[in-house]
C-alpha positions in Angstrom: -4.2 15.3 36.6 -2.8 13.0 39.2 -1.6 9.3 38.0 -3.8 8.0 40.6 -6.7 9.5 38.1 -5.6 7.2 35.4 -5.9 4.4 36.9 -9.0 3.5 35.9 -8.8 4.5 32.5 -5.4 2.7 32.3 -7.8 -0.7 33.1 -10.3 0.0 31.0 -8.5 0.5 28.3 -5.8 -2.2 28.8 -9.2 -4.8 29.3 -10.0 -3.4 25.9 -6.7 -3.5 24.6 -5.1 -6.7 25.4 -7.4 -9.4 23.2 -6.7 -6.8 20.1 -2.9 -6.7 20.9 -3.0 -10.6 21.4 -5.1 -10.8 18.4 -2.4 -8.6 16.4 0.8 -10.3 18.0 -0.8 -13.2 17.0 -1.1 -12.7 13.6 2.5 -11.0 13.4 3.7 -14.2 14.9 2.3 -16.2 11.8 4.5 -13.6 9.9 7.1 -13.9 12.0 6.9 -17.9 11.7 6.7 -17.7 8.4 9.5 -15.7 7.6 11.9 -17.9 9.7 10.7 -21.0 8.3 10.8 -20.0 4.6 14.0 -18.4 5.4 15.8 -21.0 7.1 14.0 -23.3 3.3 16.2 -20.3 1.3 17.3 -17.0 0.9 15.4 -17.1 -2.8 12.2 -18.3 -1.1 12.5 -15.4 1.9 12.9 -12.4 -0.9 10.0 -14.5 -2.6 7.7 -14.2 0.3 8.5 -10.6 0.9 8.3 -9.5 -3.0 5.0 -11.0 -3.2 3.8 -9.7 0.5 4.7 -6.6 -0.5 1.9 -6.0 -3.7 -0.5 -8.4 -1.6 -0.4 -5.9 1.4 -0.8 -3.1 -0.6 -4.6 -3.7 -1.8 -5.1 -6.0 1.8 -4.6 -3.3 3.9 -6.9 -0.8 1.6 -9.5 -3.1 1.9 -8.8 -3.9 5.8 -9.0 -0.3 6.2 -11.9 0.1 4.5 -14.0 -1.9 7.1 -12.6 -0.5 10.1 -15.7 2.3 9.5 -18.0 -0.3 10.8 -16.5 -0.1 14.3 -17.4 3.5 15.4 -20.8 3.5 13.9 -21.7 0.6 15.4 -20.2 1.4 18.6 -21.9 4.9 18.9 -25.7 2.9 18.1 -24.8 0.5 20.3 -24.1 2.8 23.1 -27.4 4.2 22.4 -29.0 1.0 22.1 -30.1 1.5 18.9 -30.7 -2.5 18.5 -32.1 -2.3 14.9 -29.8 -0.1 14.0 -26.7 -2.0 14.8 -28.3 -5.1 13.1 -28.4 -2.8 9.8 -24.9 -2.1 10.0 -23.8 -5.7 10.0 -26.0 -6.8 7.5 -24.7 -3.7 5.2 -21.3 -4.2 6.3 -21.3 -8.5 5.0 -23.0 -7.4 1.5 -20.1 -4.8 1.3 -17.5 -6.9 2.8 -18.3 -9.4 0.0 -18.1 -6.7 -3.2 -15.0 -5.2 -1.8 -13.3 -8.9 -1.5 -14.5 -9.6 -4.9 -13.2 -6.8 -6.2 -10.1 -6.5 -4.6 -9.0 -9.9 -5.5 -9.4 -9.3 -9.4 -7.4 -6.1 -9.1 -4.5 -8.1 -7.3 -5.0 -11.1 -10.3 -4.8 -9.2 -12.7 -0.8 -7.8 -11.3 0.2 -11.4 -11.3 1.2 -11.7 -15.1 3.0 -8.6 -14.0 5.4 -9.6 -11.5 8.1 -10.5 -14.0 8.3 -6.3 -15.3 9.1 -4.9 -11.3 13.0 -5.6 -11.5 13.5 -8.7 -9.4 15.2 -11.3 -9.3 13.5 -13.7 -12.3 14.2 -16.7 -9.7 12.5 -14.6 -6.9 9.1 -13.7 -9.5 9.2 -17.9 -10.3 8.6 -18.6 -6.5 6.4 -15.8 -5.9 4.4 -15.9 -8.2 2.3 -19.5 -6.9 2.3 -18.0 -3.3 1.4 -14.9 -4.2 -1.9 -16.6 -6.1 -2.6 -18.4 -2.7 -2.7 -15.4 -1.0 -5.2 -14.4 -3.3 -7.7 -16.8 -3.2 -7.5 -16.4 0.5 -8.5 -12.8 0.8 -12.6 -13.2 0.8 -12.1 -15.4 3.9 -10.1 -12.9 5.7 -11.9 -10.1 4.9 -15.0 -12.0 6.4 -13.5 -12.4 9.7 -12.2 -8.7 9.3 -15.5 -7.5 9.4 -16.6 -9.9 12.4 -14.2 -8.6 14.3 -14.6 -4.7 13.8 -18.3 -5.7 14.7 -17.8 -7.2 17.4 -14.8 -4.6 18.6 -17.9 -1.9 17.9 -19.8 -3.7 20.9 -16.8 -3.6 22.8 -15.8 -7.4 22.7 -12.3 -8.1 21.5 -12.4 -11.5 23.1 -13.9 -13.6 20.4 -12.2 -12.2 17.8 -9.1 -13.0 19.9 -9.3 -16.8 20.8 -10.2 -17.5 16.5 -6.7 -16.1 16.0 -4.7 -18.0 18.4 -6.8 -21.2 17.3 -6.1 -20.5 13.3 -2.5 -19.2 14.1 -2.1 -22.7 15.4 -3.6 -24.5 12.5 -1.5 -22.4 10.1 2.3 -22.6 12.2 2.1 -26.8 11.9 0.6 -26.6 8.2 3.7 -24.4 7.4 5.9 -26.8 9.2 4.3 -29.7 6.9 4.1 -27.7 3.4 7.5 -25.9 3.5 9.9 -28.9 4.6 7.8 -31.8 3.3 6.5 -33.9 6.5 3.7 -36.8 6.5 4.5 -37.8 3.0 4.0 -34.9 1.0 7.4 -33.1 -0.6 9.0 -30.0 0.6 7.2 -26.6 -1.6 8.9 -24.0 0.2 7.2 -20.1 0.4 4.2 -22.3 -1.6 4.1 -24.0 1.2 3.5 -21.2 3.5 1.2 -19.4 1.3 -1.3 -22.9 1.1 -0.9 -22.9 4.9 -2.1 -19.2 5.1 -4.9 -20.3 2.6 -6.3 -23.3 5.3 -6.0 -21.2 8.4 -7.5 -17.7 6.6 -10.6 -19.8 5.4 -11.4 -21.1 8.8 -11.4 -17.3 10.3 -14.9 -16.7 9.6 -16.5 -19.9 10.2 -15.2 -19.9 14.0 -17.2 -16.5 14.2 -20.6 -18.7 13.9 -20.5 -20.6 17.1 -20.2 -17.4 19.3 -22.5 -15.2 17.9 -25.4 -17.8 17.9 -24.1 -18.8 21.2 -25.2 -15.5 23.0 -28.4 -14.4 23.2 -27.9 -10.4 22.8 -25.7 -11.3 19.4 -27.7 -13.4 18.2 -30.6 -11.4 18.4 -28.6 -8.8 15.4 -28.5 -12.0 13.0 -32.1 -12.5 13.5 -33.7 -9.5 13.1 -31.7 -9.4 9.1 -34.2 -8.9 6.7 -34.0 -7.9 3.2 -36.1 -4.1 4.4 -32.6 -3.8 6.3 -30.1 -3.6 2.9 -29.6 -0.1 2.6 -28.0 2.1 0.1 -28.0 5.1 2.5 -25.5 2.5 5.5 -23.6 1.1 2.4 -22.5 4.7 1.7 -22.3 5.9 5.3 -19.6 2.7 5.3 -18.0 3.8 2.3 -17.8 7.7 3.6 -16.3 6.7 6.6 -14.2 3.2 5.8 -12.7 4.2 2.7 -10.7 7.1 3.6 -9.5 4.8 6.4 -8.3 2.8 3.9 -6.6 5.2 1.8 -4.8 6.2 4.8 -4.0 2.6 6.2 -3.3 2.2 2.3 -0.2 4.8 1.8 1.6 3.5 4.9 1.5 0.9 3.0 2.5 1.8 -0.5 5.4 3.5 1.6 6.7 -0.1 2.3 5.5 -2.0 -0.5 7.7 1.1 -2.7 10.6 0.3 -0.3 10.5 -3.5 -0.6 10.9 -3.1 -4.8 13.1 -0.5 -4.3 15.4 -2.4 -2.0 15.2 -5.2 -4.2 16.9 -3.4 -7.3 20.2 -3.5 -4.6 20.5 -7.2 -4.5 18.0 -10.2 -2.9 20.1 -10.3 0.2 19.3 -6.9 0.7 15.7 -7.3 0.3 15.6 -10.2 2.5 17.5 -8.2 4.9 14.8 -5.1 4.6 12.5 -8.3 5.5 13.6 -9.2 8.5 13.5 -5.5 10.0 10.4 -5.2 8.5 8.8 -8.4 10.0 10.5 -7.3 13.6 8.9 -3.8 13.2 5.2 -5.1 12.4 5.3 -6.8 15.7 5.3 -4.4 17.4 3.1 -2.1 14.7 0.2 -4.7 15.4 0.7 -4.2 19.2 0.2 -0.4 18.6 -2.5 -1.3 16.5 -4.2 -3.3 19.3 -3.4 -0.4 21.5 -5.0 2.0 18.4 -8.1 0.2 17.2 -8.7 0.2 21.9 -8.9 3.8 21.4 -11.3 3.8 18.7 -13.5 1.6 20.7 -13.2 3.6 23.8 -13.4 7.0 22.3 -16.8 6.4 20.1 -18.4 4.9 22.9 -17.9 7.9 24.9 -18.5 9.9 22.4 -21.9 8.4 21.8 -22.5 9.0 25.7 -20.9 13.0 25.1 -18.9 11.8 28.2 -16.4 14.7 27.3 -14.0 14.2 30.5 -13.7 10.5 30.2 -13.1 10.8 26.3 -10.1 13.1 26.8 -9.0 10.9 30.2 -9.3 7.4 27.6 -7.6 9.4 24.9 -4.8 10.4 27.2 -4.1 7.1 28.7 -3.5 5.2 25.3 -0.5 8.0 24.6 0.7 6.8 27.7 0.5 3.4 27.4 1.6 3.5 23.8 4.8 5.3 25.1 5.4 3.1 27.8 4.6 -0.3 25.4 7.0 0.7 22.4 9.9 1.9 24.9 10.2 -1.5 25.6 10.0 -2.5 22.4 13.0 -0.5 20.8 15.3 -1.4 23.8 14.4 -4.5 22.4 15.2 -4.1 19.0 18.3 -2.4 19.6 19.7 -4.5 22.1 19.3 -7.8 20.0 20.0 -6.2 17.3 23.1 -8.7 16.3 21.1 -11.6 17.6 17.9 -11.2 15.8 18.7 -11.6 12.1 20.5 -15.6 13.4 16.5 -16.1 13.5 16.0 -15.5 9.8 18.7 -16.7 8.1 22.1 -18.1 8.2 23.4 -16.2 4.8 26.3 -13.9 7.0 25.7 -11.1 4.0 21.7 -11.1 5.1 23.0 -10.8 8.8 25.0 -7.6 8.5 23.0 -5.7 6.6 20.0 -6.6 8.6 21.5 -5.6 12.3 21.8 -2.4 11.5 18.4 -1.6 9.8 17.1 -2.8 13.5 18.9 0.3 15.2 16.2 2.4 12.8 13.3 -0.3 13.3 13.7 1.1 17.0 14.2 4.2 16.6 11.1 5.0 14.7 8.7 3.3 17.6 7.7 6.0 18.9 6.1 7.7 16.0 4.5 4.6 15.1 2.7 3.9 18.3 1.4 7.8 18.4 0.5 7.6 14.7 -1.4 4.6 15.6 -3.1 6.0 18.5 -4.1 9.3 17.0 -5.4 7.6 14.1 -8.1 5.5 16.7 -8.9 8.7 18.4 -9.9 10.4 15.0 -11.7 7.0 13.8 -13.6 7.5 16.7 -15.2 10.6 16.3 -15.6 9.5 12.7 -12.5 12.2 12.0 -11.5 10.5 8.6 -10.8 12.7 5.3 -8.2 15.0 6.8 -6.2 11.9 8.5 -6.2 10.6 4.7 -5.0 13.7 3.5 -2.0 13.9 6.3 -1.1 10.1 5.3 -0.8 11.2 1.3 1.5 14.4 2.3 3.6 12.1 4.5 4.1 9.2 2.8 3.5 9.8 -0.5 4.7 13.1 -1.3 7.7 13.3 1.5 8.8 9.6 2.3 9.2 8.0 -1.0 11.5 10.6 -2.9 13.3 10.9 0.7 13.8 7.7 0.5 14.8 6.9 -2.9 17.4 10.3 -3.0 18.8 8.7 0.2 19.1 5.3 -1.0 20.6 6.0 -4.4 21.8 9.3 -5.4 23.0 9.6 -1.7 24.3 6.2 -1.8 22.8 5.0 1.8 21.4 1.8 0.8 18.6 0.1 2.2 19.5 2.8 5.4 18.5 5.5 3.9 14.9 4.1 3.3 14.3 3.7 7.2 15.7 6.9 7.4 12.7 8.3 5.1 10.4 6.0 7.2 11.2 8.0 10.8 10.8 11.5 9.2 7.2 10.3 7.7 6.0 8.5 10.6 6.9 11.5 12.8 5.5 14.2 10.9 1.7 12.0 10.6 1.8 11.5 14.4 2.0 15.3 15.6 -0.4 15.9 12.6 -2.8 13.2 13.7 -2.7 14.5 17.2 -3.1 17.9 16.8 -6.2 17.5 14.6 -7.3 15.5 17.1 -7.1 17.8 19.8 -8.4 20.6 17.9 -11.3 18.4 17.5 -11.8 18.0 20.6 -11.9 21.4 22.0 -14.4 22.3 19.2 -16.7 19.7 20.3 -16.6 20.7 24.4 
């Protein structure tokens, strides 16, 4: 094929693809924001925030994960316009969205009397431990707009879901500028602070969801044809089948990290804080892949519903493009500002030198992430989901973390060794994620 024939698909999916990547930079900002604020408060308070992101991530992501299913079933009925049917699957999908948050916020609860037995720092557990419960009671929330958005992403609008981020993102930068210093009369509360601001903005998600979809006529038209004849045990397990072995997957990438954050923590805190600040630099541009990813997803069910076979592999095809083109830039970045970054973070000189190197690896393992990322949304699309699980638990699980911890202690590499283990997993899931997919593929033309 001829670049010129790309074009088109490059538009469409970029059209797709930038709210979701403005809606993920957006929330990696908040992170980003957060981390430079709390870490400018303390060093303590920075390890804090990352200790307790760490477990909260863990069971977040799983149940994140878990509703991404809603986004290729809906988008193959409503390519079909099967009306009913895609009012079924959001009716289904807020009863499940609200057992899952239940449930996954007494599983986290019931790790916070923990905290004190995972080998850090006992001043880092005393100031994690009240942020981390903020977190907590924030989930529910989140989880509600979660589900809004893969909705909405299903019908192919990433716009709404879009401008409620920048507005809460907003809300939650100046509450964390008024919690973790102390500003109009209240004292300073440091990573508290920033998890009550998370709390505020996280409820709000949701609500903003209710003006738009009674604005327009064709949304609103989902909400009222609800009825209690529409609860259905056969779409809450067609979600399940298909969400939660996205969320195992999303889940041991995850684990991978959350390992490598307690892991890194039994070095000292500066070296956890410094595993921080790589960390927070590399989800930036994870949540820009993941923009670019959950495009794909959209793209490819939609013509999968339409068995448009040419302009599924065409769409497919331009996201490994753009995805190659996006995180280039990226790790030039990283690499380049590598000894300029950290001075964002922290002023603590033994933070700073061990975190400029780790951003050499943060790079350096871009490329893997974005195709990971994109061949995951091509599988999602076609509802591809058990075998991608399996890939993620052989990668991360059973290669990464040993990897990792040989390299880091017996091999004495330090926190290095870790992102050493993190390029060999994330480039073994990508060329498994994309040959399934493209075995796939031929079977189905």
């Amino acid at each position: 094929m001829a670049f010129r024939d790309y074009i088109p698909y490059y538009k469409r999916n970029l059209k797709v693809a930038f709210p979701v990547m403005l809606t993920q930079l957006g929330a990696a900002l908040v992170g980003f924001a957060d981390s430079i604020m709390v870490g400018h408060y303390s060093t303590t308070d920075l390890a804090a925030v990352s200790f307790a992101n760490g477990v909260f991530f863990t069971f977040m992501v799983f149940s994140m994960g878990a509703l991404m299913g809603i986004t290729p079933l809906t988008g193959y009925a409503f390519v079909r316009k099967e009306q009913e049917r895609v009012a079924t699957l959001l009716q289904n999908g807020l009863l499940f969205t609200l057992l899952l948050g239940v449930l996954t916020s007494s599983v986290i609860g019931l790790l916070v009397p923990m905290l004190p037995m995972m080998g850090q720092d006992p001043d880092v557990v005393r100031v994690a431990t009240p942020y981390l419960i903020t977190r907590i009671a924030g989930l529910l929330p989140f989880l509600l707009y979660i589900v809004c958005k893969q909705f909405f992403e299903g019908l192919g609008n990433t716009t709404v879901a879009m401008v409620i981020s920048i507005i809460t993102n907003v809300v939650n930068v100046l509450l964390n500028w008024v919690f973790i210093y102390g500003h109009w009369g209240l004292p300073p509360m440091g990573a508290y602070g920033a998890g009550l601001a998370s709390l505020i903005a996280t409820g709000l998600m949701p609500v903003l969801f209710i003006g738009p979809m009674w604005w327009r006529r064709e949304w609103r038209e989902y909400v009222l044809l609800f009825s209690t004849r529409l609860f259905s045990r056969a779409t809450l397990r067609q979600l399940m089948k298909v969400g939660f072995p996205i969320g195992l997957q999303t889940t041991m990438e995850t684990i991978l990290f959350t390992l490598s954050f307690i892991m890194v923590g039994w070095i000292s805190k500066e070296a956890l804080a410094a595993h921080h600040i790589a960390n927070n630099i590399a989800d930036c541009a994870f949540l820009l892949s993941l923009g670019v990813g959950s495009a794909t997803t959209i793209r490819v069910s939609h013509q999968y519903g339409l068995r448009d076979w040419h302009a599924l592999r065409m769409a497919s095809r331009a996201s490994i493009h753009l995805i190659l083109l996006m995180n280039t830039i990226g790790a030039s970045l990283m690499i380049g500002l590598r000894n300029y970054i950290p001075y964002l973070y922290s002023d603590d000189p033994v933070v700073i030198a061990i975190a400029s190197p780790l951003l050499v690896y943060a790079g350096l393992f871009q490329y893997a992430d974005g195709l990971q990322c994109v061949g995951a949304g091509m599988l999602r699309g076609v509802t591809d989901v058990r075998r991608p699980m399996l890939y993620s638990i052989l990668s991360y699980g059973v290669i990464a973390l040993p990897l990792g911890y040989v390299l880091m202690f017996p091999l004495g590499l330090g926190v290095e060794g870790m992102w050493i283990s993190f390029i060999v997993a994330l480039t073994l899931v990508a060329i498994l994620f994309l040959t399934r997919y493209y075995r796939r593929l031929n079977r189905l033309t």
